[in-house]
Structure formats: C-alpha cells, structure tokens
C-alpha positions in Angstrom: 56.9 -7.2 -93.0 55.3 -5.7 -95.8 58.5 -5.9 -98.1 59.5 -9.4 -97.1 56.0 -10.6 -98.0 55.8 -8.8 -101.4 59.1 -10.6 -102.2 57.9 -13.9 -101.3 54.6 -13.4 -103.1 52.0 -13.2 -100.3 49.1 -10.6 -100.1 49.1 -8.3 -97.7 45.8 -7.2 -95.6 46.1 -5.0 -92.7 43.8 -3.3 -90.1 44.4 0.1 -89.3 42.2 2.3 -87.5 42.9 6.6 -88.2 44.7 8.2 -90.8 47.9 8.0 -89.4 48.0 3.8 -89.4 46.7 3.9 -93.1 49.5 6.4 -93.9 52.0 4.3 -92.8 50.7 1.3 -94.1 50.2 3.0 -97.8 54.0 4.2 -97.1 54.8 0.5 -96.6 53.3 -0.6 -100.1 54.6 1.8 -101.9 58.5 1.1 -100.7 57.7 -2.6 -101.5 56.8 -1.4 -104.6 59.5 0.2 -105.3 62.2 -2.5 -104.3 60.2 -5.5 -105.8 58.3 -4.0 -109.2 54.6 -4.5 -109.6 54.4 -8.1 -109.0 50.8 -8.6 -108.6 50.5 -8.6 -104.6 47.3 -7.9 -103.8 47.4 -5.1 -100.7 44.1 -4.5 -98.5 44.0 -2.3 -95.7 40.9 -3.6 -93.3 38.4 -1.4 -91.6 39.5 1.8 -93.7 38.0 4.8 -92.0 39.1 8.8 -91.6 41.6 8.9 -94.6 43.2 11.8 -95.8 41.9 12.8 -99.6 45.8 12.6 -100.6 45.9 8.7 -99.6 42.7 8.1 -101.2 44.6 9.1 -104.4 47.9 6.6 -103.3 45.7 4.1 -102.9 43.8 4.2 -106.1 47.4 4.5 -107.7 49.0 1.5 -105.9 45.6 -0.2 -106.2 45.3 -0.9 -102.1 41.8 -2.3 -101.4 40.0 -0.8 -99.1 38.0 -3.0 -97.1 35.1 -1.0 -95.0 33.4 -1.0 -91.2 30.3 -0.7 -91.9 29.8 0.9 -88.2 32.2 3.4 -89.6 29.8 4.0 -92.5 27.1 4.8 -90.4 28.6 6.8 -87.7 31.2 9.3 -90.7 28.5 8.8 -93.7 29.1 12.3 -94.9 32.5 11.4 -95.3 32.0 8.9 -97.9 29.8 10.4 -99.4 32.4 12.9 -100.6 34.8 10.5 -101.4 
C-alpha cells in the first residue's frame, strides 16, 4: 500500500504502536523509495512510541515524521529525553 501510493503521489501517515510496527513501516518507505526515487511524499508514522535508536536514524534519513502520543510522553519520558 505504501509503494502504490508513493507512485500515485499520496502521503502516507500510519499508526503503529511498538517497535516492531514502526520497523515495518520504515521498511515499507524505504522500498518505495527505492522503486520510485525521492519524489517528495511526505511519510508520517502516527503515535510513534518505543523505537529502536537504529530506526530513529532511518527515519531521520528517509525524513519519516514522527507524529507523538503525548500519553506516551508522559508514561516513557526518559526515553525521549535520550533521544
């Protein structure tokens, strides 16, 4: 879904709770990538929360937005505080 909506020129936003969900979805941007060039999609992954450091980096690269919980905030604040 991600591919065929980077070819037809749609931003992507999607909600993923965990690492693993964000993995995947950062996985998914960068194939689109890949197959369809930088074409200026914007890419948002909603309600961002317990990311490993190493997608933190992927994201920055791709330029993923990360779009915040802010109940997530408050309950893993360390956590952002390192990042």
């Amino acid at each position: 879904m991600v591919l065929e909506a980077d070819k037809n020129g749609f931003d992507v936003r999607i909600h993923a709770i965990g690492d693993a969900s964000a993995t995947m979805i950062i996985d998914a941007v960068e194939r689109a990538e890949e197959a369809c060039g930088d074409k200026g999609t914007r890419f948002a992954i909603e309600h961002t929360d317990n990311l490993q450091f190493e997608d933190i980096a992927r994201m920055k690269r791709l330029g993923i937005n990360a779009v915040l919980n802010s109940g997530a905030i408050y309950l893993n604040g360390k956590f952002y505080l390192v990042v």
